[in-house]
FILUM-555244 format. One record per residue (C-alpha): residue number from 0; residue in three letters; x, y, z. Coordinates in Angstrom, 1 decimal. Layout:
R  kollo  kolro       x       y       z
R    NUM    ALA       X       Y       Z
...
This chain:
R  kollo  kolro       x       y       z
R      0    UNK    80.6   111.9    99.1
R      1    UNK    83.8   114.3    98.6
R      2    UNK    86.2   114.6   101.5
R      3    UNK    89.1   116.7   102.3
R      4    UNK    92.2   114.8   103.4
R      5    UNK    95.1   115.0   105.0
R      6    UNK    97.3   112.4   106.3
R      7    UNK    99.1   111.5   109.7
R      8    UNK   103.2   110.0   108.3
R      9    UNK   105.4   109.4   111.7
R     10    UNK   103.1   111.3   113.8
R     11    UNK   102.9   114.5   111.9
R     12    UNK   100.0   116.1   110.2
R     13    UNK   100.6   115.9   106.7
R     14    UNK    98.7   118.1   103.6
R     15    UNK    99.2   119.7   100.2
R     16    UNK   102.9   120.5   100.0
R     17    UNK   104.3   118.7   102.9
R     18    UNK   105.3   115.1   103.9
R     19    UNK   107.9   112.8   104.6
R     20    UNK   107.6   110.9   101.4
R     21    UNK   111.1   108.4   101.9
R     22    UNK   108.4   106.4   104.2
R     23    UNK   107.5   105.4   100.8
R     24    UNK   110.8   104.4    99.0
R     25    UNK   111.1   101.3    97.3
R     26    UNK   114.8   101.0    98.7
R     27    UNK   113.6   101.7   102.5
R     28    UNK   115.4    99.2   104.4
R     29    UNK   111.9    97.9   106.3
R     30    UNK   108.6    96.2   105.5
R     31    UNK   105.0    96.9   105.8
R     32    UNK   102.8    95.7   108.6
R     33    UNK    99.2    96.3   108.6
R     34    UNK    98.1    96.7   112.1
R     35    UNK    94.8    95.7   112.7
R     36    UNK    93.1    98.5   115.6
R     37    UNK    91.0    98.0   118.3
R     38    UNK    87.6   100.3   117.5
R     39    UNK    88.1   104.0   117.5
R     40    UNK    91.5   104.1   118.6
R     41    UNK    93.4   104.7   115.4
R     42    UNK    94.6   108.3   116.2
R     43    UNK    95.7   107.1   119.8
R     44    UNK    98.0   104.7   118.0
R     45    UNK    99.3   107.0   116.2
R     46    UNK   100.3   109.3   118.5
R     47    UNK   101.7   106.6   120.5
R     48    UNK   103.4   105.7   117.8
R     49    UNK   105.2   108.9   117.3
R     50    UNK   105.9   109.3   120.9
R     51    UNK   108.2   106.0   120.4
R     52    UNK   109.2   107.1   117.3
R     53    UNK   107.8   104.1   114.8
R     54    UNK   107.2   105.3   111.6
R     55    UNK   103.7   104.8   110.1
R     56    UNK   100.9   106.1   107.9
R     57    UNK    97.8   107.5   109.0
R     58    UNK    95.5   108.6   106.1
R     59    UNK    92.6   111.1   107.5
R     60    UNK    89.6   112.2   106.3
R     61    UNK    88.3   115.9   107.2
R     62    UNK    84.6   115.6   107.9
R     63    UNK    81.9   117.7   108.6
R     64    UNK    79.7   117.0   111.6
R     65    UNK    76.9   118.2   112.9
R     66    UNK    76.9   118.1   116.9
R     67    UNK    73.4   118.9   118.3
R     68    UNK    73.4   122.8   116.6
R     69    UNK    77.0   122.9   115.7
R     70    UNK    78.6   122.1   112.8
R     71    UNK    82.4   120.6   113.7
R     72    UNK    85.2   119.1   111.5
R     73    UNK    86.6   116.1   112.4
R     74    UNK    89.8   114.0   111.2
R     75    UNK    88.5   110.7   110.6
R     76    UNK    90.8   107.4   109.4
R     77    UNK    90.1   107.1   105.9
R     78    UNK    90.1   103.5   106.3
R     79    UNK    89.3   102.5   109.8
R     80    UNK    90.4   100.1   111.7
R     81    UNK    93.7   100.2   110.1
R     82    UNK    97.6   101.8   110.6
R     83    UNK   100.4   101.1   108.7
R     84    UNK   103.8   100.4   110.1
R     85    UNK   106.9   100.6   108.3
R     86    UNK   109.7    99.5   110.6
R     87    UNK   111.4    96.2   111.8
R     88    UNK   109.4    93.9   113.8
R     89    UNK   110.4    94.8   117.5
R     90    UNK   108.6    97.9   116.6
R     91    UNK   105.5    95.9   115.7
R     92    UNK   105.9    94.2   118.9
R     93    UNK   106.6    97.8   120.7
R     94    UNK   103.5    98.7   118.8
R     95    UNK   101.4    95.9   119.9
R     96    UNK   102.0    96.1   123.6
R     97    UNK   100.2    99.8   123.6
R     98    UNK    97.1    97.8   124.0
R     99    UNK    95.2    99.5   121.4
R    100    UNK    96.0    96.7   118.6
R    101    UNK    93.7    93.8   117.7
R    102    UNK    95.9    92.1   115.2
R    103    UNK    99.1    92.4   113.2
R    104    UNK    99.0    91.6   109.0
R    105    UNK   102.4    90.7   107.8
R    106    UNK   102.0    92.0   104.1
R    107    UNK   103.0    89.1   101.4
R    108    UNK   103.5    91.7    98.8
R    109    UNK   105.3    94.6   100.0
R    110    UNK   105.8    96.5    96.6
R    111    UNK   101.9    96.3    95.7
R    112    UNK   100.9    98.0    99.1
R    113    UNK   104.5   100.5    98.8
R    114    UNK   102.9   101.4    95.3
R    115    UNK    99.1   101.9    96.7
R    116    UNK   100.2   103.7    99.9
R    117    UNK   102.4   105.9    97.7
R    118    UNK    99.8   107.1    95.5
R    119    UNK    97.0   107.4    98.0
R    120    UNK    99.7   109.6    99.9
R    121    UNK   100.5   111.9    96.5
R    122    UNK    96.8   112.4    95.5
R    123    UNK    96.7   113.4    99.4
R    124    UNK    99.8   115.4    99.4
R    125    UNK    98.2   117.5    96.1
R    126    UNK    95.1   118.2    97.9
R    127    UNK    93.0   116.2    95.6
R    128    UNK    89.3   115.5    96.5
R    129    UNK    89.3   111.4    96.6
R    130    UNK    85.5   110.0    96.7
R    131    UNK    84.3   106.6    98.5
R    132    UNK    84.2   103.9    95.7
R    133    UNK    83.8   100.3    95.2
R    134    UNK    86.5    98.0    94.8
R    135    UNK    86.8    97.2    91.2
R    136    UNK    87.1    93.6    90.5
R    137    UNK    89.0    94.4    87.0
R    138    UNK    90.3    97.4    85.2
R    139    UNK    93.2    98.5    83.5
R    140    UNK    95.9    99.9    85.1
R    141    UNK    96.9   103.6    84.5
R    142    UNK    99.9   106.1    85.8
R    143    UNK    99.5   109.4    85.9
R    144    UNK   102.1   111.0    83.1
R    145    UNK   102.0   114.5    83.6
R    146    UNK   101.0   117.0    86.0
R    147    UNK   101.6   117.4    90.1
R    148    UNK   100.1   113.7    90.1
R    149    UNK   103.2   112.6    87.8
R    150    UNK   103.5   109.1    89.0
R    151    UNK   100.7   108.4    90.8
R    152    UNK    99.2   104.7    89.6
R    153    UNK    95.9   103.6    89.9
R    154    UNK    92.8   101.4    88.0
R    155    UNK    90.2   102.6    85.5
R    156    UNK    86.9   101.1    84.8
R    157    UNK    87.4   101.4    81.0
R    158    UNK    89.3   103.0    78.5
R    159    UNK    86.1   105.5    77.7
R    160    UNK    86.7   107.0    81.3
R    161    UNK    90.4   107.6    82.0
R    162    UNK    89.3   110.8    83.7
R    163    UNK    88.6   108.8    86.9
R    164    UNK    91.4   107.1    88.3
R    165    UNK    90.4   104.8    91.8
R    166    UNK    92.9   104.0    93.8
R    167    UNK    92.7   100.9    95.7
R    168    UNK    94.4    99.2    99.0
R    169    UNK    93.9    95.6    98.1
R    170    UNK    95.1    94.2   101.7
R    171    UNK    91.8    96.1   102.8
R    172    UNK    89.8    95.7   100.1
R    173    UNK    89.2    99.6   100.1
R    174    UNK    88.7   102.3    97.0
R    175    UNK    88.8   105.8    96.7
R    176    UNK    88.4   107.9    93.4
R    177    UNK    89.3   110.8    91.8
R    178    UNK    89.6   112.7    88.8
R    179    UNK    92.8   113.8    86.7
R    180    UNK    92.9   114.9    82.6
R    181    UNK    92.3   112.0    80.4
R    182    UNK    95.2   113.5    78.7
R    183    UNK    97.9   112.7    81.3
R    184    UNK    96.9   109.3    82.1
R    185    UNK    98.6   106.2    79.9
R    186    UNK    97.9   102.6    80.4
R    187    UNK   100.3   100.4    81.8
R    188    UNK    98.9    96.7    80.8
């Protein structure tokens, strides 16, 4: 199933051309937390969130719905259940006493997730259809070389198929594909 995305960074929608990307620097002076969401209430967080001024990550998913005899689009969490926070911990404190989270994941290895969040976030940014798929349990690692997806790293199955690149959130064990040239993909391993 393709999807159109577009992403929710400090509270504000962000799409193809737009973003506030130094969320995402590897010199940021804070760490990750994975905040584990009570059901359906990832959007509220996020707006509370903002409204406190807590910078986090919010990757949507546009869907098509069909309501009785209408068809509506909706912004679903791409994976749900789940907000990222990027700030010191009183603001995952501040965070948790909205009474929308069900759990806080400190994150062991902060430049893995920085790296996956970054990507996922470029592909996003780029308007690039991403596709559901299964977490790979091997691959080879690839960046992106060339091309508005210049630095964007991710896993292929094998070295016959480096036209699909899947991007993966291993604290959630979560994939999403898509697909770039063969030509401006080089291994990394």
């Amino acid at each position: 199933m393709e999807v159109a995305l577009s992403e929710v960074v400090t509270g504000s929608i962000c799409g193809p051309g737009h973003c506030d990307i130094t969320l995402f620097s590897e010199t940021h002076p804070h760490k990750w937390m994975v905040l584990h969401v009570k059901s359906r209430q990832e959007k509220a967080l996020s707006q509370d969130l903002t409204a406190m001024e807590i910078p986090h990550y919010l990757p949507l998913t546009s869907q098509r719905r069909i309501h009785g005899n209408r068809k509506v689009t909706v912004d679903a969490p791409l994976f749900p259940g789940y907000v990222f926070l990027r700030g010191p911990i009183d603001d995952t404190y501040r965070a948790d006493r909205t009474r929308r989270v069900a759990g806080i994941i400190r994150v062991a290895d902060q430049r893995s997730l920085n790296v996956e969040l970054s990507s996922l976030s470029l592909a996003i940014r780029n308007g690039v259809s991403l596709i559901s798929h299964s977490w790979l349990k091997r691959g080879i690692r690839v960046e992106v070389v060339d091309g508005p997806l210049l630095g964007l790293r991710g896993i292929v199955e094998d070295r016959r198929s480096l036209d699909r690149v899947v991007l993966q959130v291993n604290m959630l064990g979560s994939a999403v594909s898509l697909d770039v040239d063969a030509a401006c993909v080089a291994a990394l391993d």
